[in-house]
C-alpha positions as CSV (number, residue, x, y, z in Angstrom):
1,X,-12.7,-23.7,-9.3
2,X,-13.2,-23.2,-5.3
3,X,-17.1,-25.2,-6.1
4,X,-15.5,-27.8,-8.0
5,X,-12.6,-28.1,-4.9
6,X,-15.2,-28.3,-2.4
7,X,-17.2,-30.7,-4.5
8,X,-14.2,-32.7,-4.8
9,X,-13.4,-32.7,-1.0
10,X,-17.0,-33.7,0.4
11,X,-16.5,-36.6,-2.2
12,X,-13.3,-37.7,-0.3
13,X,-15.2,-37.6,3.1
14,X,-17.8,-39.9,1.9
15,X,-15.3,-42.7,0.2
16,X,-12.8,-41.9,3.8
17,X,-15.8,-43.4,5.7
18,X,-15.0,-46.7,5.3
19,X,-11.3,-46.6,5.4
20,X,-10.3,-49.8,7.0
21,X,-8.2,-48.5,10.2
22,X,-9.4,-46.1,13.1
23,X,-5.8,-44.5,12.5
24,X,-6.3,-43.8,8.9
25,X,-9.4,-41.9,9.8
26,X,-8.1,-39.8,12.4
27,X,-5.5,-38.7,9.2
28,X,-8.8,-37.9,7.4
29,X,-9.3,-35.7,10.5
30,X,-6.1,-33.9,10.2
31,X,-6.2,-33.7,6.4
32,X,-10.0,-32.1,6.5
33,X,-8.1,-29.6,9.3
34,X,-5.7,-28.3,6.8
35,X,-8.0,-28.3,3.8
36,X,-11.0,-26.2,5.0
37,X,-8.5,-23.5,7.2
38,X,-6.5,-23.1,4.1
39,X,-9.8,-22.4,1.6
40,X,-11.1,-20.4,4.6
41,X,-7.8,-18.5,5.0
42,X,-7.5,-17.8,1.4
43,X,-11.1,-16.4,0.8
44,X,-11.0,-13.7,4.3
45,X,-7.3,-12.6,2.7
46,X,-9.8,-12.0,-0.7
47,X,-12.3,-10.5,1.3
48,X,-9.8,-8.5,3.7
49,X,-7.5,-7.0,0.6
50,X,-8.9,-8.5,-2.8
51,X,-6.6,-10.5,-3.6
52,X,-5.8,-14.3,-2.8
53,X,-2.3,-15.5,-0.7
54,X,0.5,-14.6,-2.9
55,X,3.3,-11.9,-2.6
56,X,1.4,-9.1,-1.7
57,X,0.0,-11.0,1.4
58,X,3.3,-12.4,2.5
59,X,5.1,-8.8,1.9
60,X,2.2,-7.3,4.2
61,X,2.4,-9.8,7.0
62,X,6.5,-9.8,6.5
63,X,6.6,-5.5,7.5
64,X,2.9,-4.9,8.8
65,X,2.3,-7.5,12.1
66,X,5.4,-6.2,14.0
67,X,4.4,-3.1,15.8
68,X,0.6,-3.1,14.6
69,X,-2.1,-2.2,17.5
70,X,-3.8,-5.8,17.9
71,X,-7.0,-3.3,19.8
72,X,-8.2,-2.0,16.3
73,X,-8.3,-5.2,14.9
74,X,-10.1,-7.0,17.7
75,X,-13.2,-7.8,16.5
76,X,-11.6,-9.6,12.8
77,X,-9.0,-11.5,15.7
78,X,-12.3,-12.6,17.6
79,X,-14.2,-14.0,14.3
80,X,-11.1,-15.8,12.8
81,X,-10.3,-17.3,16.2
82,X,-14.0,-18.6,15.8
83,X,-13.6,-19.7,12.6
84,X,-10.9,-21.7,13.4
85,X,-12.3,-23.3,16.5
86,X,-15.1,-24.0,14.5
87,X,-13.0,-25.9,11.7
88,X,-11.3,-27.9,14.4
89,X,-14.5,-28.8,16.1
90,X,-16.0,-29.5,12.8
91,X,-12.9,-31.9,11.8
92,X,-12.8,-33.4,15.6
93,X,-16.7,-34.7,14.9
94,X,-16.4,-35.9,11.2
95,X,-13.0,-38.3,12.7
96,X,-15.0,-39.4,15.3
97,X,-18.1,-40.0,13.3
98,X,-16.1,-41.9,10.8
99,X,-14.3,-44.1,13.3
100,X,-17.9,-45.5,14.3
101,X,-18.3,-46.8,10.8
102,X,-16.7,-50.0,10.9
103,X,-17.8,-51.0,7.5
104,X,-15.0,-52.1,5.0
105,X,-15.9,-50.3,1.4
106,X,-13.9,-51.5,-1.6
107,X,-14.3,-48.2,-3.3
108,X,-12.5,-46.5,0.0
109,X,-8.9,-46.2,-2.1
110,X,-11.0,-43.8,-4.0
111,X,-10.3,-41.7,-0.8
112,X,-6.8,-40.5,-2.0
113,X,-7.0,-39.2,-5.8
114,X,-10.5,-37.5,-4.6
115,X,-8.9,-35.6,-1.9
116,X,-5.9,-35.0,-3.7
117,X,-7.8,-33.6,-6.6
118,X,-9.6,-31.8,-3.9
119,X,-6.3,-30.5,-2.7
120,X,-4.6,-29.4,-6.1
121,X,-8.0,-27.0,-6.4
122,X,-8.0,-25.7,-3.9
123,X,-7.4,-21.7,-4.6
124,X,-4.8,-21.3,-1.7
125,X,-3.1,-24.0,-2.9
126,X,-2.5,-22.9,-6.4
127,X,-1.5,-19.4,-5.3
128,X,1.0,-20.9,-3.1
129,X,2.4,-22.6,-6.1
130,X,2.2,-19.6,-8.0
131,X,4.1,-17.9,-5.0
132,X,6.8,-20.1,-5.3
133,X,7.0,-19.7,-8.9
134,X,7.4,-15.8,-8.8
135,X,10.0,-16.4,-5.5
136,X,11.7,-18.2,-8.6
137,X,11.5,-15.6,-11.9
138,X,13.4,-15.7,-15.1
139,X,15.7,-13.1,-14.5
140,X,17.3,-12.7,-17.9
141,X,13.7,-13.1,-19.8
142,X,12.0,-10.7,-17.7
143,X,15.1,-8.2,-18.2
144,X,14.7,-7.9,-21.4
145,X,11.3,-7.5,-21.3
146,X,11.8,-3.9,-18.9
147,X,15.1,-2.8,-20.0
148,X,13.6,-0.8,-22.9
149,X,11.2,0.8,-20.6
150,X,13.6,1.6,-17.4
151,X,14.8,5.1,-17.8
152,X,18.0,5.7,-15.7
153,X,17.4,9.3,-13.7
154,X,19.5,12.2,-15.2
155,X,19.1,14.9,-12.7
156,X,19.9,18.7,-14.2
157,X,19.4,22.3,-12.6
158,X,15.9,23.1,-11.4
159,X,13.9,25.9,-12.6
160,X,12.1,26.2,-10.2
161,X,14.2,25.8,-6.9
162,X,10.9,25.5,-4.0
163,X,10.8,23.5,-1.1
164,X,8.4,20.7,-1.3
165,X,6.2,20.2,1.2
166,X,4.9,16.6,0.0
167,X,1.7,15.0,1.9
168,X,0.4,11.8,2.4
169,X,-2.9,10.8,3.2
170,X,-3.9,7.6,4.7
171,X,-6.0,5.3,2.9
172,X,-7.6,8.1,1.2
173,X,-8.9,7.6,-2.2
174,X,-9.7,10.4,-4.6
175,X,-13.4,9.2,-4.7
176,X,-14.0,11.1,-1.7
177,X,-13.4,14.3,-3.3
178,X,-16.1,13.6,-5.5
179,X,-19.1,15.4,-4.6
180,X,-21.3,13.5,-6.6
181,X,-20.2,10.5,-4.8
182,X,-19.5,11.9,-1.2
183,X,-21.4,15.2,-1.2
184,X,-19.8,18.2,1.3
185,X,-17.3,15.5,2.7
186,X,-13.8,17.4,1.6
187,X,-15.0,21.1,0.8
188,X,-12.3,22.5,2.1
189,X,-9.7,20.5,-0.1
190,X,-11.9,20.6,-3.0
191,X,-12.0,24.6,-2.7
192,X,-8.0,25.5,-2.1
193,X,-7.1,27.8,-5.1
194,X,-4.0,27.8,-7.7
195,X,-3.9,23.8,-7.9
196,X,-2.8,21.1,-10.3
197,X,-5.3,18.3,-10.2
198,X,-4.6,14.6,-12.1
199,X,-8.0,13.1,-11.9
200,X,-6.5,9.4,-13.7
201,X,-4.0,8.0,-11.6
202,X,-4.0,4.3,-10.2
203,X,-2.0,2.5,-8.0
204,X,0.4,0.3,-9.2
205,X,0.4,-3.6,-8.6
206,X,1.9,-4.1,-5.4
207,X,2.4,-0.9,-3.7
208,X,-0.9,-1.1,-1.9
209,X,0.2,-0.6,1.6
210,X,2.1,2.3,3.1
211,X,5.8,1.4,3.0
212,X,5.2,0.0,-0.6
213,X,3.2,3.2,-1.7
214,X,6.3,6.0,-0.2
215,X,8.9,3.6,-2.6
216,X,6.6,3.4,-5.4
217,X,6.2,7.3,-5.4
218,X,9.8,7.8,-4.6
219,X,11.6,5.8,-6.7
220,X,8.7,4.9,-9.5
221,X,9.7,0.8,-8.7
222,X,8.0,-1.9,-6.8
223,X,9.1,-4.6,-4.9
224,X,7.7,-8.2,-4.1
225,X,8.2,-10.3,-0.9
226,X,11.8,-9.5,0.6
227,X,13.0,-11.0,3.7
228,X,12.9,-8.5,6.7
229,X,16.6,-8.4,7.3
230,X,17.2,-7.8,3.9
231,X,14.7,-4.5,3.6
232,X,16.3,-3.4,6.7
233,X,19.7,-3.4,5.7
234,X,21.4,-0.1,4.5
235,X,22.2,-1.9,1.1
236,X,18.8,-2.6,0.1
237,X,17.6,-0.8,-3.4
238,X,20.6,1.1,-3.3
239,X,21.0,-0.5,-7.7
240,X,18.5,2.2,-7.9
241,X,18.0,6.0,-7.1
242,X,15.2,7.4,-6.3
243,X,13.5,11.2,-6.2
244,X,14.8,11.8,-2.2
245,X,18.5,11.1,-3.5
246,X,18.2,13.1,-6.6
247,X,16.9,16.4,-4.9
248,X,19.7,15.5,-2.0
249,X,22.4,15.3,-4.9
250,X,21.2,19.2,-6.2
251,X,21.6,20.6,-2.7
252,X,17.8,19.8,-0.8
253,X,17.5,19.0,2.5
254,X,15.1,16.4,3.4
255,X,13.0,15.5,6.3
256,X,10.5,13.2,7.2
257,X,7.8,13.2,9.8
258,X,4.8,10.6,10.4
259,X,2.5,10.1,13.9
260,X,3.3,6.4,13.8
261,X,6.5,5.0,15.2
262,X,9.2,5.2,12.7
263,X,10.0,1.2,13.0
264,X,6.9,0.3,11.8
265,X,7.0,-1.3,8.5
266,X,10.7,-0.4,8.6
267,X,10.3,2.9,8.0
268,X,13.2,4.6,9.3
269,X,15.4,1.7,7.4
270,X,13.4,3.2,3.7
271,X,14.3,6.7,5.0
272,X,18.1,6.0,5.5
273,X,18.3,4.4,2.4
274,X,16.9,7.5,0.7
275,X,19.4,9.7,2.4
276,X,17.0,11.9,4.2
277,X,18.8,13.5,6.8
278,X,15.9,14.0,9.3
279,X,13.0,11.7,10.6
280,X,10.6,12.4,13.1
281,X,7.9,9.3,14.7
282,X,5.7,8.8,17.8
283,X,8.6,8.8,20.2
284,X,10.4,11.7,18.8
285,X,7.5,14.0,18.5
286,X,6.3,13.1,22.2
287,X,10.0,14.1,23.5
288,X,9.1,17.3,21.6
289,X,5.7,17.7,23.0
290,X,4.6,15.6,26.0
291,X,1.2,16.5,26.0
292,X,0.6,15.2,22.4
293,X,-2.3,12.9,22.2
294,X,-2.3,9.5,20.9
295,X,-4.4,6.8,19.0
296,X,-4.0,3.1,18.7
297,X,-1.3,4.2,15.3
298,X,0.4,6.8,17.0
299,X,0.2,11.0,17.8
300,X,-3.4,12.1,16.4
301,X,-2.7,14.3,13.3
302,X,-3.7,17.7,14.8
303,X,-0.7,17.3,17.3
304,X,1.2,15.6,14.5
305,X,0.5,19.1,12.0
306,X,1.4,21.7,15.1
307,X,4.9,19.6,15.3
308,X,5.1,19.6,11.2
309,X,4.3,23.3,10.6
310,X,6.6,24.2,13.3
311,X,9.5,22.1,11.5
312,X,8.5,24.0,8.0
313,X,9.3,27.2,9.9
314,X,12.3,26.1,11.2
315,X,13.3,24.4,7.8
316,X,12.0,27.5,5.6
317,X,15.0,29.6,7.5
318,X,17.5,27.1,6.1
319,X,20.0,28.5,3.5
320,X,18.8,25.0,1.1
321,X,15.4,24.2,-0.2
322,X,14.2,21.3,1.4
323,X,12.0,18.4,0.8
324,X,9.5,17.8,4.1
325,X,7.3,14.7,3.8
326,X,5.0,13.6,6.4
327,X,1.9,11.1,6.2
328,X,-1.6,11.7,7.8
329,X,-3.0,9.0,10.2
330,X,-6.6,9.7,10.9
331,X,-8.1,7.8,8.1
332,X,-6.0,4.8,8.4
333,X,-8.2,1.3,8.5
334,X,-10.5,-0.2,9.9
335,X,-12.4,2.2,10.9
336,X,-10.5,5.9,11.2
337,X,-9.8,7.7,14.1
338,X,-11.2,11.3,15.4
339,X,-8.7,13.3,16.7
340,X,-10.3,15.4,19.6
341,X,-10.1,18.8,17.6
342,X,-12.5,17.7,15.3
343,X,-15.1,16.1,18.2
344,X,-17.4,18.5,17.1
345,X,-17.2,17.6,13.5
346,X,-19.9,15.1,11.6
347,X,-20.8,14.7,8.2
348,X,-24.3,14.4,7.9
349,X,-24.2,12.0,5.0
350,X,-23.4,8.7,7.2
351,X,-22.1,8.1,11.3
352,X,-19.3,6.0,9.9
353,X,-16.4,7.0,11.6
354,X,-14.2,6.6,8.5
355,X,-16.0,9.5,6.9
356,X,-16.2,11.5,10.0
357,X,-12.4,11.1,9.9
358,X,-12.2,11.8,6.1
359,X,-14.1,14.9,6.8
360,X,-12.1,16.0,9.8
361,X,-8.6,15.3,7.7
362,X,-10.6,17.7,4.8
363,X,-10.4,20.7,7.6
364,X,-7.1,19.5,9.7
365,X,-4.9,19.1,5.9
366,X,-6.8,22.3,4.3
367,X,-5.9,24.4,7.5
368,X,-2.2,23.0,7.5
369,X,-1.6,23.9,3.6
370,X,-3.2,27.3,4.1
371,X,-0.7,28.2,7.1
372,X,1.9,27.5,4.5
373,X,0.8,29.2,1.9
374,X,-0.5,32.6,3.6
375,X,3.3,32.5,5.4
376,X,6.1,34.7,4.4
377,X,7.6,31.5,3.2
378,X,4.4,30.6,1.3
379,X,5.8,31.7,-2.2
380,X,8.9,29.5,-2.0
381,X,7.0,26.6,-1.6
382,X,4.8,23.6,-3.0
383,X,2.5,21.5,-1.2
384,X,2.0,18.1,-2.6
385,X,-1.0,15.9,-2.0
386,X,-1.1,12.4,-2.3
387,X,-2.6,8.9,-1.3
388,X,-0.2,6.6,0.0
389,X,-2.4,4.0,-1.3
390,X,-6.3,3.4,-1.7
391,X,-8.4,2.0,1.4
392,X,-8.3,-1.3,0.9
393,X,-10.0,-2.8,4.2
394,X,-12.5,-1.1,6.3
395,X,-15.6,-2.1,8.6
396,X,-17.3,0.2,6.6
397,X,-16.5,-1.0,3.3
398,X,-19.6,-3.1,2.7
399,X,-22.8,-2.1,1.0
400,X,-23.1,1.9,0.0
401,X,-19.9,3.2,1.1
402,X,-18.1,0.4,-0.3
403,X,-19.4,0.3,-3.8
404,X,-18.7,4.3,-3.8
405,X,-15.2,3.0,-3.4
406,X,-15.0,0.8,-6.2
407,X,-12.6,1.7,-8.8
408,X,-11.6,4.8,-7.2
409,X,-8.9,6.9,-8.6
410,X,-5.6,8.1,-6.5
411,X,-5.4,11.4,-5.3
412,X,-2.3,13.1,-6.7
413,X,-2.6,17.5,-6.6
414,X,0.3,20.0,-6.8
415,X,-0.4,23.3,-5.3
416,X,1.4,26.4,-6.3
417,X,0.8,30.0,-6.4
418,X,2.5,30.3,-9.5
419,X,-0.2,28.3,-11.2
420,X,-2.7,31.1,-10.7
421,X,-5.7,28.8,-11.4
422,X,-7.3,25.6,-11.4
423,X,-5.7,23.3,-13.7
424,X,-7.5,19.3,-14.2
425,X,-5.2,16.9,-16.0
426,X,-6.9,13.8,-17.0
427,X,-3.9,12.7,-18.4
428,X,-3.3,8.7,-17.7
429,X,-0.6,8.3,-15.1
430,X,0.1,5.6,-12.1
431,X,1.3,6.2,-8.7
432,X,4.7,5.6,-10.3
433,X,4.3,8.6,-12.2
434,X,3.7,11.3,-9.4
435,X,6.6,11.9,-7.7
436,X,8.3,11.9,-11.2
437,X,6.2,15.2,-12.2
438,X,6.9,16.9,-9.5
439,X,10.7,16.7,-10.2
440,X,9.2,17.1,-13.8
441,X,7.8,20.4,-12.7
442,X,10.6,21.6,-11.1
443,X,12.7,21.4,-13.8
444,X,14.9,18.4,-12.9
445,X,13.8,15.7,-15.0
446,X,11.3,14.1,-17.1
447,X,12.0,10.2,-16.4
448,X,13.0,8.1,-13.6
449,X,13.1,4.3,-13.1
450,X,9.4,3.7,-14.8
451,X,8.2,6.7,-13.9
452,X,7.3,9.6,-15.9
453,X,6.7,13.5,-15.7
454,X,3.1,13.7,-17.2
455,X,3.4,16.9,-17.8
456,X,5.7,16.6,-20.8
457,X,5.8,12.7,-20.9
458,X,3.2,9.6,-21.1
459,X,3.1,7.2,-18.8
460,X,4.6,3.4,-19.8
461,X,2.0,1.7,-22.1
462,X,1.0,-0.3,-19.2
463,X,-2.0,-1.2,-16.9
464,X,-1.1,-0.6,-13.4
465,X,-2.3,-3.9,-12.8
466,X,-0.1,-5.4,-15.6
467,X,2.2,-8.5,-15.6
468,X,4.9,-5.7,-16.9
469,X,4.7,-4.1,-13.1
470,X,4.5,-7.6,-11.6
471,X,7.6,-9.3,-13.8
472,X,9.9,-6.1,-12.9
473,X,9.2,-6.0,-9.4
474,X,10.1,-10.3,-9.1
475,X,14.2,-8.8,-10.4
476,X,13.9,-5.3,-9.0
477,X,17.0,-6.1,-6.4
478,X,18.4,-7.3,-9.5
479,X,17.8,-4.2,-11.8
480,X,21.4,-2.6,-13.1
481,X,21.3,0.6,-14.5
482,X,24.7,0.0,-16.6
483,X,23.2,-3.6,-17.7
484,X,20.3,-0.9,-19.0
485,X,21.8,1.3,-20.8
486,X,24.2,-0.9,-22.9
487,X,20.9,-3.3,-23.8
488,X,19.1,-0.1,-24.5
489,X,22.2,0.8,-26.7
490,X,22.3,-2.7,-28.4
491,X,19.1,-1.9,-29.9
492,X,16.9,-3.7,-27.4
493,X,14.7,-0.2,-27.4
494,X,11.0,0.2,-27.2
């Protein structure tokens, strides 16, 4: 379709040559302007994230500019800022070329259907049309279509009352624990003892950046584009509850803690509306500890663990069992960062940076859950393991390393002493799914939202990719768990 566009478009220049008036070929000028920084724009956001201009694009730029450091993305700014003074320089010469032709054509009305077919084709042009249709979604259709399917959460008694000490990784995608793949890359992960491993879960549609991956986990839902003031607001997603609120309602207390700053990607707006209690960014862990040391993203993750472990201490002393996230930073695109306890640290397969700060997460994470679990507080305790979401841009994602990549799994592990073993579920699940077993292995429930405990449960019939995931996510503000249960009761069942 994008040849056939193009096609179309060089067509239009040739027939806009002999337009009769200087004016209307200064239009042509403009028009070429717009058409080749559109296709250009839509095929870098395909190169950038896979995927064309459309709701996840929108939903990035809407949380993800505000706050980013510009500095690690320097050298993409550079090349798109030369891309675009190329198009205009490009568009500048083709008006002025044309306004030398003074030759009247009678086929120049040909000009308009030529460059409107040109325009209609034009990929970024039919995904914004397609983005205006899903801004736009039959609610009542596509309720009935995930009614059957949404399970309202019905919290009981845990069995196992433990603290959670739930971790996510940056970007980090389970192929790097393959030592087929990566070999001697994340040894020290890959060797930690009494572990639950799911080796076939995938990321749902729309939930591949970090805001959208912590709600996707936590409340097995996704959301399309919503307007910033809107996410921000206390009142957003509250039609719903998620795991956070279900372990706060059975007496956890729950705590947050990431290197970034906590406004970025609204961050500390998701955490209030999950009613944890206690968040920790950048600025409050350098009012703890001055000398931490920063990145571009925020405090490097070795100063970012001392901080977290010292908070499970203080936490494990509580009289409640408590739910203590935190997210890892080091691996986070384009290119990783080092943090300077791991200096001396290479992996000998490759001088990306990426994998020297894979491998230096492998020994910074591994240390981190082996404090916990060697402490006196070890035994009352699970460590969770997770991707927030796959890498999905990198300077090193071309050739080799990139094609590694491809298809990669997510990387979901429950560690427990009470396992006393290695346990592999290949099980199919989605990222929906994780956060849902682990209230699943605690006893609590078994289904939440679309989620599902895969230990006593299968996942929703549904690719994680599926139009199922994209339909529900277009009504998700619009989701009612009593509008559920009667349609559910009305026979509308799956």
């Amino acid at each position: 379709m994008t040849f056939i566009s193009v096609l179309f478009f060089i067509a239009s220049l040739l027939f806009a040559a002999f337009l009769p008036r200087k004016s209307l070929k200064i239009i042509v000028g403009a028009l070429s302007f717009i058409y080749i920084a559109t296709l250009v724009f839509d095929l870098l956001l395909f190169f950038i994230f896979g995927k064309h201009f459309g709701l996840f694009v929108v939903s990035f730029f809407n949380t993800s500019i505000k706050g980013a450091p510009f500095t690690s993305f320097a050298r993409e700014i550079l090349i798109l800022s030369a891309i675009c003074f190329a198009i205009l320089l490009f568009c500048i010469i083709i008006s002025i070329r044309m306004i030398k032709i003074d030759r009247i054509s009678k086929f120049s009305f040909l000009f308009i259907p030529w460059i409107v077919t040109a325009f209609l084709l034009n990929p970024f042009c039919i995904y914004a049309y397609e983005f205006y249709s899903q801004l736009n979604p039959r609610v009542d259709d596509i309720k009935k279509q995930i009614y059957p399917y949404l399970a309202v959460p019905a919290p009981r008694e845990p069995t196992k009352r433990k603290n959670i000490v739930y971790i996510f990784l940056e970007s980090f995608d389970r192929a790097y624990t393959d030592e087929q793949l990566f070999p001697g890359l994340t040894p020290r992960l890959n060797a930690l003892k009494n572990r639950m491993d799911f080796t076939n879960i995938t990321q749902v549609r729309d939930t591949e950046f970090t805001i959208k991956g912590f709600f996707g986990a936590h409340c097995a839902a996704n959301y399309t584009f919503v307007p910033s003031d809107e996410l921000n607001s206390k009142n957003f997603s509250t039609n719903i509850t998620c795991a956070s609120e279900i372990l706060k309602s059975i007496g956890y207390y729950a705590y947050f803690l990431k290197g970034a700053s906590l406004a970025f990607q609204g961050t500390d707006g998701f955490l209030k509306q999950r009613r944890y209690d206690e968040m920790k960014g950048k600025e409050q862990i350098l009012e703890q500890n001055s000398a931490a040391r920063l990145n571009e993203w925020g405090v490097q993750d070795d100063d970012m663990l001392g901080v977290a472990y010292g908070d499970f201490e203080r936490l494990s002393k509580m009289e409640k069992p408590f739910l203590m996230g935190l997210i890892t930073l080091s691996t986070h695109s384009p290119n990783g960062f080092v943090p300077n306890s791991c200096e001396d640290l290479y992996y000998s397969e490759s001088d990306a940076q990426m994998l020297r700060a894979v491998h230096c997460t492998d020994r910074l994470v591994s240390d981190f859950i082996e404090k916990i679990r060697t402490s006196k507080y070890g035994k009352d305790t699970i460590v969770v393991v997770q991707n927030d979401h796959p890498l999905f841009y990198s300077s090193n994602t071309s050739g080799d390393f990139g094609d590694k990549l491809k298809g990669s799994k997510d990387l979901f592990v429950i560690f427990d002493d009470d396992l006393n073993g290695e346990f592999t579920i290949e099980k199919r699940g989605t990222s929906f799914d994780t956060f849902t077993t682990i209230l699943g292995y605690l006893g609590i429930l078994d289904e939440m939202n679309f989620g599902r405990n895969l230990l006593a449960r299968d996942s929703l019939p549904f690719l994680a990719d599926s139009e199922f995931f994209n339909n529900a996510s277009k009504v998700f503000t619009k989701i009612s768990y009593e509008e559920a249960v009667k349609a559910q009761k009305l026979g509308f069942v799956k």
